[in-house]
C-alpha positions in Angstrom: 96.8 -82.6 192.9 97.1 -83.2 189.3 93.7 -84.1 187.0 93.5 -85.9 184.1 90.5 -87.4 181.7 91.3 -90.4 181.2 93.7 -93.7 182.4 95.4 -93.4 179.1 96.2 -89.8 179.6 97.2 -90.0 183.1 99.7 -93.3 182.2 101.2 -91.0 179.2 101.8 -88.1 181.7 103.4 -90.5 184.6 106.1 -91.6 181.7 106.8 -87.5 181.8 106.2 -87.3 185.8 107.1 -90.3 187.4 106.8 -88.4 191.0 103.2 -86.8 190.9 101.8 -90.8 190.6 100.1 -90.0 194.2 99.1 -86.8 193.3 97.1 -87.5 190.1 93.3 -88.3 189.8 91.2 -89.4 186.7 87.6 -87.8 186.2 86.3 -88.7 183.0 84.8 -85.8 180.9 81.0 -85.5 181.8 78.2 -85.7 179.6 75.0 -83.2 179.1 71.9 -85.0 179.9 70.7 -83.7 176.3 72.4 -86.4 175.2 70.8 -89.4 177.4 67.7 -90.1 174.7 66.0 -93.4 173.8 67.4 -95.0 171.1 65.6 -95.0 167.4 66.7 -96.9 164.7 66.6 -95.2 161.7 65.4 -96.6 158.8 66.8 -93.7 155.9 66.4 -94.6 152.6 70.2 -94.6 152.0 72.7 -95.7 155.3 73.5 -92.0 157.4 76.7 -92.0 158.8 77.7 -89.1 161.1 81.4 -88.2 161.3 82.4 -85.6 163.8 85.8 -83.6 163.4 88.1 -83.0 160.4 91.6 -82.9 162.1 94.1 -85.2 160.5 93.7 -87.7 163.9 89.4 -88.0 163.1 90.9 -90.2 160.3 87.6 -88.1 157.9 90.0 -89.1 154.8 90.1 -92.6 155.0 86.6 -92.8 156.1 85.8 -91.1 152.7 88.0 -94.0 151.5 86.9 -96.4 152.9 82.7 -95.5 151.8 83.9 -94.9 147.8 81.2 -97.0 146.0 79.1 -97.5 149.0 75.8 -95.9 148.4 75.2 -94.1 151.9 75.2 -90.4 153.0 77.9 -89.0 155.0 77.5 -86.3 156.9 80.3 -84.4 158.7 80.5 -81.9 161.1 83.4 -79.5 161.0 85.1 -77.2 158.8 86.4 -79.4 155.5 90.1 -78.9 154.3 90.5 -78.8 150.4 92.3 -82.3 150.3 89.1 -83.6 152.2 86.8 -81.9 149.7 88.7 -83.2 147.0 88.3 -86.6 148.3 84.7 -86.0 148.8 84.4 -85.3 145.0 86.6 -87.2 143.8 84.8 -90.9 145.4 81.4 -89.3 144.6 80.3 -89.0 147.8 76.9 -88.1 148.9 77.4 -85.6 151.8 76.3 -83.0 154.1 78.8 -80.7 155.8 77.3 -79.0 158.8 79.7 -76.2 161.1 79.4 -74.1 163.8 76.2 -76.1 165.0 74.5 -75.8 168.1 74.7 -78.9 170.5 70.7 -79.6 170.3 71.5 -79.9 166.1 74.4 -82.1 166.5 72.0 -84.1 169.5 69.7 -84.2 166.2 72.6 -85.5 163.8 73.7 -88.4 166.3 69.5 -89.5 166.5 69.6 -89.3 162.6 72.5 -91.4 161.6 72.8 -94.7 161.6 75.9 -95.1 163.0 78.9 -92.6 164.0 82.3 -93.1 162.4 84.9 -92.4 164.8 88.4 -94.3 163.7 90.5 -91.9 165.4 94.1 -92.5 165.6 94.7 -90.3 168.7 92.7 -89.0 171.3 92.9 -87.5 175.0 89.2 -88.9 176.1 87.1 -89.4 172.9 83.5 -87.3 173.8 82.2 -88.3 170.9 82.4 -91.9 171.7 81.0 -90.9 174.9 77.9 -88.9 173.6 77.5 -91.5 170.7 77.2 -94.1 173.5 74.9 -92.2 175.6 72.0 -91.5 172.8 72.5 -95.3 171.9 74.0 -95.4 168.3 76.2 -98.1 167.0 79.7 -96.7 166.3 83.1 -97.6 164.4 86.2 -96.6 166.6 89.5 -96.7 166.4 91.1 -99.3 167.9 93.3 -97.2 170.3 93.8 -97.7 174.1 91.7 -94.3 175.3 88.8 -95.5 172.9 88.8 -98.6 174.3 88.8 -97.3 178.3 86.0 -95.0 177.2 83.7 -97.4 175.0 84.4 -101.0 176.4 82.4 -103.1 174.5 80.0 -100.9 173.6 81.9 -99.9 169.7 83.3 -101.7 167.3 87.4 -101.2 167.0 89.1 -100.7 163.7 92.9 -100.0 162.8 92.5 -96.5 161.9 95.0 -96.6 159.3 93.1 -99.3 157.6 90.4 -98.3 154.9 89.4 -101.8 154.7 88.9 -102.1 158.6 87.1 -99.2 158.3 84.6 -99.8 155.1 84.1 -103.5 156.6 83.1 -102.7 159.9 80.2 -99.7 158.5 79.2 -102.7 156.2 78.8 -105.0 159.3 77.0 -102.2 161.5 74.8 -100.9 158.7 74.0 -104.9 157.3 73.4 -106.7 161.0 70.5 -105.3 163.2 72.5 -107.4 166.0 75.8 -106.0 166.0 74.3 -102.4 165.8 72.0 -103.5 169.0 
């Protein structure tokens, strides 16, 4: 028996494996209960968005993009490579850069923000989504197939490779109470 964490992965291993199709299960990634709070929104002085992950798929570059003039503060968990600190300089950005965190402080970043960028362009489950979902924030995603199986309706999907996608859907989040509901 063969497990996979998600319909999109198990499709994408089937095109490698057409014979194990009876032998393989989906069971989605669980979630702590940490994460299952009541909802708060925030009211910062400036819009918080959290951004998880600084791997070339978390799409952190165009996000930094895509906020340039946009008075907000960014905060991102994960190591920052030069190019993404450059960026980050460069577009003035008011940041935070947090690593090595325990989960009750990144629990604290998702009740914080505002919203959660997550316009990834590639993704075997998408736990971020998940947890983002399960303490109630409003998120951007990318608009791929997994992100779409995990979130349903529940995110708001943007071509990751577009900056304007990207910078008009944090607008819409952070300008309408009734999208981000």
């Amino acid at each position: 028996i063969y497990t996979c964490i998600s319909y999109n992965t198990r499709n994408q291993l089937l095109q490698q494996l057409p014979w194990i199709q009876k032998k393989i299960h989906v069971i989605y990634n669980p979630i702590k209960d940490d994460f299952f709070t009541d909802y708060v929104d925030q009211e910062n002085s400036k819009p918080t968005i959290l951004h998880i992950g600084t791997a070339l798929h978390k799409n952190l570059s165009n996000v930094i993009v895509a906020l340039k003039d946009y008075a907000c503060k960014l905060i991102i968990i994960g190591k920052l490579f030069p190019e993404q600190l450059n960026l980050l300089h460069q577009y003035n950005i008011d940041f935070c850069n947090l690593c090595d965190i325990s989960t009750s402080s990144v629990i604290k970043q998702y009740q914080e923000a505002d919203i959660v960028s997550f316009p990834s362009s590639q993704e075997g489950f998408g736990m971020i989504l998940a947890e983002a979902n399960a303490i109630g924030k409003p998120i951007v995603a990318g608009n791929i197939d997994v992100l779409k199986e995990i979130g349903g309706e529940a995110a708001l999907y943007v071509n990751p490779k577009s900056v304007d996608e990207i910078r008009n859907a944090i607008i819409n989040l952070i300008n309408n109470k009734e999208l981000r509901d």
